[in-house]
N, C-alpha and C positions, 0 to 999 in steps of 0.2 A: 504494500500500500504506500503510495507516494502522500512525501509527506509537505505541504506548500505553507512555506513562513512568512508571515505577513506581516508589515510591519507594527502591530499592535503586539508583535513577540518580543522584538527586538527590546534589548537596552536601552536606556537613554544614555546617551555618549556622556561622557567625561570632558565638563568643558573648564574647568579647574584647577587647579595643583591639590595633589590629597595628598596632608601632613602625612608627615613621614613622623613616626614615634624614634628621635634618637637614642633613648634609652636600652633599647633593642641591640644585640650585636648585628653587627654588617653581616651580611650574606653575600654569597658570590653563584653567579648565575655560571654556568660554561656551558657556550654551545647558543646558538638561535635555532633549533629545530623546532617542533612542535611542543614537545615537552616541556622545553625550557619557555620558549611563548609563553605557556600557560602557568608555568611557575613563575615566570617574573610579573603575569598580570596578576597572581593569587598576592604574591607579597608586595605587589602594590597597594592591589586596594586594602590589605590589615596592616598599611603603615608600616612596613618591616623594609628599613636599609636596604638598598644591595647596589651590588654593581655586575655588569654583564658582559662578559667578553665572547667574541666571535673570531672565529680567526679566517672566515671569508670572506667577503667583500658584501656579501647580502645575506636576507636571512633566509632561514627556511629547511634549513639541513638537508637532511636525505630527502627530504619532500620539494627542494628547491629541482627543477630540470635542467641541464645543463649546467650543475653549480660551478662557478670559474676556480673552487679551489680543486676542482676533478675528483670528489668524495661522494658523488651521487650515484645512490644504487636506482635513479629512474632515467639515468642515463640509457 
């Protein structure tokens, strides 16, 4: 059964800075694939530090096609 999302599903965007709890230790993101996507949006919105590094030029990891750091299994 196909499933059609409408925009009454959808979020309302983030049009804000959302504090960041300093008190928190820093976290460390590695990787832009999907995973990490979704983890750096999770410890965004609960205020938890981090920083993120990618060591390709774009994001998207294995899910990226053609990625220019030549790591993609959808090559």
């Amino acid at each position: 059964m196909a499933y059609l999302v409408r925009p009454e599903h959808l979020a309302k965007p983030v049009t804000s800075s959302l504090p960041v709890n300093e008190s928190l230790a820093r976290t460390y993101v590695i990787g832009a694939g999907s995973s990490e996507i979704a983890a750096a949006n999770a410890l965004c919105l609960a205020g938890v530090p981090f920083d993120w590094f990618e060591r390709g030029s774009a994001m998207g990891g294995n899910w990226l096609f053609d990625n220019p750091k030549g790591s993609s299994a959808c090559c």
